[in-house]
N, C-alpha and C positions, 0 to 999 in steps of 0.2 A: 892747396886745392882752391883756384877760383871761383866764385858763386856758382857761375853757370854751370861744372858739372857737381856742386851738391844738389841744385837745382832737379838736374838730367833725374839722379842717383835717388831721388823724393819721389820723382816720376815713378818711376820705373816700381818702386816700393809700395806706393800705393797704387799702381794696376795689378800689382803682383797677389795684392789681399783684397781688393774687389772681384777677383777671379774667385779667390779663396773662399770668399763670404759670398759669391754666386754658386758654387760647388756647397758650400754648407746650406744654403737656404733650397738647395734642389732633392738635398739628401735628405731633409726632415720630413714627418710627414703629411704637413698639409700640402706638399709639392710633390704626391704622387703623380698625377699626370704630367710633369714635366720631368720627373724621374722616366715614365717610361720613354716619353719624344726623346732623352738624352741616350735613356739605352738604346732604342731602333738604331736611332744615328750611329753611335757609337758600334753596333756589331753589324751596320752595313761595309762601314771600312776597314771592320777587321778583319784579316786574311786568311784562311781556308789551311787552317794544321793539318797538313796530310804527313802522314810516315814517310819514310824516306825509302825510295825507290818503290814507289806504289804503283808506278807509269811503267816498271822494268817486269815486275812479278805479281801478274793479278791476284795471286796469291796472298799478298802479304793482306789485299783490300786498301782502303782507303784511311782506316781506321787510323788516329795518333797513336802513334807507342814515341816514348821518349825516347831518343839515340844515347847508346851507353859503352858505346865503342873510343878506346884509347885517342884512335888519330879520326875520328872521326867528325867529317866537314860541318854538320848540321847543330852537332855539339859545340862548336866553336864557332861560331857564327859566323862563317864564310857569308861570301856577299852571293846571293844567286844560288841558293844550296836550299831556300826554305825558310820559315817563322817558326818559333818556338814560343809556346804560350807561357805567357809572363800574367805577372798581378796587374797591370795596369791594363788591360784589353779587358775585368772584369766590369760587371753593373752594378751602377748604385746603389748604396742600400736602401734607398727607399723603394727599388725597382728589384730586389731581391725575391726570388721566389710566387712572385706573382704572376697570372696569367696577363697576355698584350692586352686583353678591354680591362685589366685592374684591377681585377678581381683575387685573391689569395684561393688558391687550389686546394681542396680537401678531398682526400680520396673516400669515398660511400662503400659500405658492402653489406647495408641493409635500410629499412626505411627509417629505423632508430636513430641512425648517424644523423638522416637529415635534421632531425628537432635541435642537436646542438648548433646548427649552422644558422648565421643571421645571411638574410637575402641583399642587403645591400654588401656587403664587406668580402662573401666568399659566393663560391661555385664549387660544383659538385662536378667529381670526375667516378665513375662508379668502377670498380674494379674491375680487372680481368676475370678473376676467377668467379664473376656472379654471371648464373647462368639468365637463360631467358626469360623464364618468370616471374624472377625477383626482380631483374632488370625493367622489364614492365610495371611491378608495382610500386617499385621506385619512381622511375620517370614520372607516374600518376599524381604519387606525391607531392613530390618535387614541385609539378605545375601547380597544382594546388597551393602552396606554399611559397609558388614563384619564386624558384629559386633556380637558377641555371645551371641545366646537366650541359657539360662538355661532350659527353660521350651517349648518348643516349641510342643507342645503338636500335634494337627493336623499340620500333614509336608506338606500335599500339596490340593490341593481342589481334590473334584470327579470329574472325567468327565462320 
């Protein structure tokens, strides 16, 4: 082997682990908000899993189900038949589970829940099954406490 391609073969090894060590310093977590910018990016280009023959039988809906048929094209990844979701179309782990402004989700279903939440780190999403009154004294809370309801559905009572 001549210099010039151990040279190349150096190159190429070390853009291969500055990649690496730019994916590891994105994943940690004082690189939350570059974790999110990489996830938006990244599920803008991801392609649209739809079940297979969804355009044939409004039926079936839009919904993925996984293909589990012997000769079946979508399972075999015919070219023009469709995407099958794979682990690398997933997000970051530092972009895991959190809401797009960065916040970590905790679901509320009383005013109590709120005190273990800290206001910069999480947000409150209040349940479905909390009706309208608790819903409102939650929210009241909440503001008090400044803490942000995602779902804040009734903002203030009747008078």
């Amino acid at each position: 082997m001549d210099e010039n391609t151990k040279n190349i073969k150096q190159k190429k090894i070390q853009t291969a682990q500055t990649r690496l060590n730019r994916i590891d310093v994105i994943t940690m977590e004082n690189g939350k908000a570059a974790a999110l910018r990489l996830r938006k990016k990244r599920k803008s280009k991801e392609p649209e899993f739809l079940r297979q023959n969804w355009f044939r039988f409004p039926s079936l809906g839009r919904k993925w189900r996984a293909p589990i048929g012997k000769r079946n094209k979508l399972r075999k990844h015919i070219k023009g038949k469709g995407y099958l979701p794979k682990a690398g179309y997933g997000s970051p782990l530092a972009a895991k589970g959190l809401h797009p402004s960065g916040l970590a989700e905790a679901r509320v279903f009383n005013e109590s829940d709120l005190q273990k939440m800290d206001p910069k780190t999480d947000c409150a999403r209040i349940a479905s099954c909390v009706g309208g009154k608790k819903r409102i004294a939650i929210t009241k809370k909440a503001r008090q406490m400044k803490i942000r309801v995602l779902n804040p559905g009734v903002a203030e009572e009747k008078k």
